[in-house]
N, C-alpha and C positions, 0 to 999 in steps of 0.2 A: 186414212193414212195414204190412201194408194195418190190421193187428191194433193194432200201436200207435199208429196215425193213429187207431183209433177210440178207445182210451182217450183220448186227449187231447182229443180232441173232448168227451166224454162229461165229464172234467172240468173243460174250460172252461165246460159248461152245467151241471153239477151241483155245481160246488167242492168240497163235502167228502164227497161220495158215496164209499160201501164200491160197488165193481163186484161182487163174491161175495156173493149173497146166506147168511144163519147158515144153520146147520143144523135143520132145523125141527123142533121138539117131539117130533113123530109121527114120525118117522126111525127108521125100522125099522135101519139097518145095522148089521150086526155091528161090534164095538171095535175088531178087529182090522184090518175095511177102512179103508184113508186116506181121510181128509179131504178136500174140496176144499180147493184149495189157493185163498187168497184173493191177487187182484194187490192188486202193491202202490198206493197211492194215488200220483198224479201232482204233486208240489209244484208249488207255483203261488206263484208271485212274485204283490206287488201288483196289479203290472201287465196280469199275465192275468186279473184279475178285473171286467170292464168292468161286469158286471151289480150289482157291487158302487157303483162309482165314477161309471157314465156317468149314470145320474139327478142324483146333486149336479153335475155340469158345464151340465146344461142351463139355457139361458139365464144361464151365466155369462162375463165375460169373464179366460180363463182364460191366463196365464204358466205355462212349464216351465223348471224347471232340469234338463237331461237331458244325456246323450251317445251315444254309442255302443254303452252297455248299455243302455241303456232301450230294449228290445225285448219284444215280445210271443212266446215258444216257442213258444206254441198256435195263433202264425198264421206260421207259416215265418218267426220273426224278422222280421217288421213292426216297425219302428221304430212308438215309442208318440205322435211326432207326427202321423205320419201316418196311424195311427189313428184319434186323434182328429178329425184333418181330416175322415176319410171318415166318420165320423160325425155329422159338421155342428159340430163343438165349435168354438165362436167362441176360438180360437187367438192372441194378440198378439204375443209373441214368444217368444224363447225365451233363458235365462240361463246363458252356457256357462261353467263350471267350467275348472280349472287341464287341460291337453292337447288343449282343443277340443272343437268340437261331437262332430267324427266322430272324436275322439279319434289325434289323431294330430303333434299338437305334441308337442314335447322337453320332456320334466321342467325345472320355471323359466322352459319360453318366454314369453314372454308373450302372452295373448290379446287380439286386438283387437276393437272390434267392428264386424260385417257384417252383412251377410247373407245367407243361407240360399239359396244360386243354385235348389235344389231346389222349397223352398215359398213363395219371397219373402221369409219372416218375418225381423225383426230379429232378430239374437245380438249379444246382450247380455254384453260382456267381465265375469265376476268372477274373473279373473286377468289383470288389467292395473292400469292406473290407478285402480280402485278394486274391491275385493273384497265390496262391499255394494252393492245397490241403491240406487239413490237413489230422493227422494221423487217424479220425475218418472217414474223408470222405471217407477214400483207405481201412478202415478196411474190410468190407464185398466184397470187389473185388478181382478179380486175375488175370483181363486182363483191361488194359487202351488202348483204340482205338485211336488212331488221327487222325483225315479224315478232314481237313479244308484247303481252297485253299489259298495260298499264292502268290504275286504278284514278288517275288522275291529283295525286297529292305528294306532295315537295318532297316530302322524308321515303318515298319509293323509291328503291334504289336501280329502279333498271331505267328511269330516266337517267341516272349518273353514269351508268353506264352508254348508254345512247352519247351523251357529252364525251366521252374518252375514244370513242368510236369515231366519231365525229372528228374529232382532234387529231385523230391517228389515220383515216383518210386524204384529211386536209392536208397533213403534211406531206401524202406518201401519193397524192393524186390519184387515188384509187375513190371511187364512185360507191354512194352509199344511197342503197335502194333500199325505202324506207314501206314499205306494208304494213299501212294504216288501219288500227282499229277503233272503235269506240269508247266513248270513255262513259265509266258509268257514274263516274262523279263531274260529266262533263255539264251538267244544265244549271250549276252557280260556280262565284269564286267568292272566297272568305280568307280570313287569317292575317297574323300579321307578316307581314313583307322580309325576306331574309337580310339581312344586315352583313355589308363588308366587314371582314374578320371572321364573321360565323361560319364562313362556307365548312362542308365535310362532304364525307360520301351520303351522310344523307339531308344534305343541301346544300346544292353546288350554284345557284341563280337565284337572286332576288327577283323571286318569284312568290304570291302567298301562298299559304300551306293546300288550300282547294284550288289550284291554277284556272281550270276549265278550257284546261287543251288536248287535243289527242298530242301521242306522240309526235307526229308532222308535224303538227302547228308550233307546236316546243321547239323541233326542230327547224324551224325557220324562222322564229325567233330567237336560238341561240345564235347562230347566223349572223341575225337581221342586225342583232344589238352586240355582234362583236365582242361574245362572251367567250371561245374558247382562247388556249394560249396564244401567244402575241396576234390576236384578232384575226388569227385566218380563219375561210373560210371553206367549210366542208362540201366538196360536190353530191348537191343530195337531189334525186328523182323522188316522187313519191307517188304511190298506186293509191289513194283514197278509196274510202268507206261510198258505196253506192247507196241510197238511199237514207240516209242518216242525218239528223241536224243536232247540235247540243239539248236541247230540248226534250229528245227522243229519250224514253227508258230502255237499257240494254240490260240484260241479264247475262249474266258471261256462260257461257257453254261447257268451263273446263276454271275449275278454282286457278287465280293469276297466281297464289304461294300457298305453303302448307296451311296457313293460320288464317285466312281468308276462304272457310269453306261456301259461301254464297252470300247472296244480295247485300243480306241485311250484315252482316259483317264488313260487307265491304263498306256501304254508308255510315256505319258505325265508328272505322278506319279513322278517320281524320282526328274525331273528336277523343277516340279512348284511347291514342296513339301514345299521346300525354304521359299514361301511365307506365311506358317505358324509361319514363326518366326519373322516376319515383320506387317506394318498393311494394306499392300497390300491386295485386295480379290481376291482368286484363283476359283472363282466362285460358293462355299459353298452358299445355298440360291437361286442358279438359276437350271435350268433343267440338265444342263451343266457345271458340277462340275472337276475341272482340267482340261478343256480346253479352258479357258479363264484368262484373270487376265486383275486386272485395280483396281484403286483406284478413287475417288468424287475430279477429276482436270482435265479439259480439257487437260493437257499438256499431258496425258500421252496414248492417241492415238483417234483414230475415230471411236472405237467399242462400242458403250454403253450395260451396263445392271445395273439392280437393284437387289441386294440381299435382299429375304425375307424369313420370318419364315416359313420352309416345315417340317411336321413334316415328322418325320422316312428318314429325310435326315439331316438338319440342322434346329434345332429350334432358334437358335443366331447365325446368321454367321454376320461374320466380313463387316462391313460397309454396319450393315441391314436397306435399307428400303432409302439407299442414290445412286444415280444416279454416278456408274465408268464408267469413261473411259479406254481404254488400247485396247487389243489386243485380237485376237479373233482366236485360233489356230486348232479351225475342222477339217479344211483340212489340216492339219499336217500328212505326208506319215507314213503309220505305222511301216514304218525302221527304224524311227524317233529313235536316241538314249539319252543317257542323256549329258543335256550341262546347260553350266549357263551364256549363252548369255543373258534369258529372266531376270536372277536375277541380272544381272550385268546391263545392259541397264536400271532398272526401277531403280536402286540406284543411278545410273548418271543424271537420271530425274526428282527423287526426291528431290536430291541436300540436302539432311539433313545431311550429316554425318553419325556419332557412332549412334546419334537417329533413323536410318531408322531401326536397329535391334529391338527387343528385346531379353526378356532372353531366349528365348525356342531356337532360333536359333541355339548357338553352340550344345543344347543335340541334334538336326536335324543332324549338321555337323558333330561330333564327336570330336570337339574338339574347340579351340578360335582362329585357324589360319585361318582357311577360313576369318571369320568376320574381320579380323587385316589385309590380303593381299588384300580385297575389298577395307577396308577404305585407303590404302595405293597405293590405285588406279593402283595395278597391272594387267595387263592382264589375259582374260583366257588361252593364251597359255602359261604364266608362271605361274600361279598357278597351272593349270595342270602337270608342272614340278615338283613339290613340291609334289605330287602325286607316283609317275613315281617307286625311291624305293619301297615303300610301298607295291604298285600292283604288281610290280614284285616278290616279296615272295610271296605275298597271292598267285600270283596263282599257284608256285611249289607247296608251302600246299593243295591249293584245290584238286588239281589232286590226291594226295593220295585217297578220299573220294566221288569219281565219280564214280555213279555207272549207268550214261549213258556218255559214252565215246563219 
């Protein structure tokens, strides 16, 4: 313990420091003795890099949009307001995203705004009656933070919120300093491509549904490609991820929403997403939220559970307090990528037709051909066809906007 308490330390003060020193020139050993062996480097979110970021805060008046992720690792999960606080950072308030501050409202609740019994500071609802800043909230600031961990797929809504931020900067020339984390679904992209007309809040970019961006790189691709209102563009700084490539597996330190309580939920995320737009249960109401599905029919497998009312996870989940059956995916390997075996197999065993949707499903999809190549009883390896263009531009675009190679 005492060992790994000192690397952390070592690379909070050094960020991209190698701890092994090479092997030196004059190295007498034989070929055959081992190497030192080098540790591995410490990733380091935005947010642990204060020696980066706390010089531009000084003598500014500074907003956050944050939640319950935005913690510091390198200091026993210190929340990154009250960091700043202890560093004298002139603080005004803070802009809570869709689940709350401390992350603990219901998917859709709405958020109001309060504040912060903690630090006094106002929270500032952008999941309530207005999902933008207005021009009173941005008047007294000069720097807008975003430090909130994203899961890396389209139907996430705190990328949509990063977009109205974005828009509401641009217009007000206030400067949007972006503290970049990892994406744990950042090492493929899949799905199909959102479609003009489909946008909502939970798809605002034709983007596909697995993107494989942090938030920066999103954000400099909304930017790049002149996606917010009349194509301005947002002044964004960004503190990047030390030590990290898309490649890299991340495990998050601090569940990103109620219903995403680790890894394998979150891998799971893209593909059982689906079942939001259906009246399937994706296990909303049980301990084990996206890693299960079933619906109140024996047909549809050997797993059972019951959905009930949890508060600060699901207070109404879908088929509360009735006995599903289905499937039970735990031990699903966490290489696990995105597929629509599990949405395609539970429509052929539902046997309803056009009824097994409802209307949220295409804003999920991006658009009305997935639900039209299901009902027409295509396969996934040709719907994935129908895919195939799409992906191959996005990802020439994406590449311009990588800023882990």
């Amino acid at each position: 313990m005492k060992q790994t308490k000192l690397i952390l330390i070592l690379a909070f003060l050094f960020g991209n420091m190698t701890f092994c020193k090479s092997k030196p020139d004059n190295d007498s050993r034989s070929i055959d003795e081992p190497s030192p062996i080098e540790a591995p480097k410490v990733v380091l979110p935005g947010a642990d890099r204060p020696g980066v970021y706390l010089p531009k805060l000084i003598g500014k008046r500074v907003a956050l949009a944050v939640n319950q992720t935005s913690i510091l690792t390198s200091k026993d999960n210190l929340h990154l307001v009250d960091f700043l606080l202890e560093q004298g950072i002139e603080v005004k308030k803070v802009f809570v995203p869709e689940h709350g501050f401390r992350g603990d409202a219901d998917a859709g609740e709405k958020v109001d705004n309060t504040v912060d019994p903690k630090t006094g500071l106002p929270l500032v609802s952008l999941y309530g009656k207005s999902k933008k800043p207005s021009i009173e909230a941005l008047a007294d600031v000069d720097i807008v933070i975003f430090d909130i961990q994203d899961v890396g797929i389209r139907f996430y809504t705190f990328i949509s919120t990063l977009h109205y931020l974005m828009e509401a900067c641009a217009e007000q020339n206030k400067t949007l300093m972006i503290f970049d984390r990892p994406n744990p679904n950042g090492d493929y992209i899949d799905g199909p491509i959102l479609q003009k007309g489909y946008e909502s809040f939970v798809g605002m970019h034709p983007i596909p549904i697995v993107h494989g961006l942090t938030v920066a790189e999103l954000a400099q691709m909304i930017n790049g490609e002149g996606w917010l209102k009349n194509g301005v563009k947002a002044p964004i700084e960004v503190v990047p991820v030390a030590n990290w490539k898309h490649e890299i597996p991340y495990s998050l330190p601090v569940k990103p929403s109620p219903n995403l309580p680790n890894d394998v939920s979150i891998r799971l995320y893209p593909s059982l997403c689906f079942f939001e737009g259906t009246d399937v249960s994706l296990g909303r109401g049980t301990l084990f939220p996206f890693q299960v599905y079933g619906y109140p029919d024996a047909k549809f497998g050997d797993f059972t559970f019951t959905p009930v009312s949890i508060d600060g996870m699901s207070k109404y989940p879908p088929q509360q307090d009735k006995l599903c059956y289905g499937k039970d995916l735990r031990e699903e390997p966490l290489s696990h990528q995105f597929t629509l075996s599990y949405l395609l197999e539970t429509y052929k065993i539902a046997n309803k037709g056009p009824a097994f949707f409802n209307a949220f499903f295409d804003k999920l999809a991006g658009s009305d051909e997935l639900r039209k190549l299901i009902i027409a009883g295509e396969s996934e390896e040709n719907i994935r066809s129908t895919w195939k263009q799409g992906l191959d531009s996005y990802k020439v675009k994406r590449k311009q906007y990588l800023i882990y190679e």
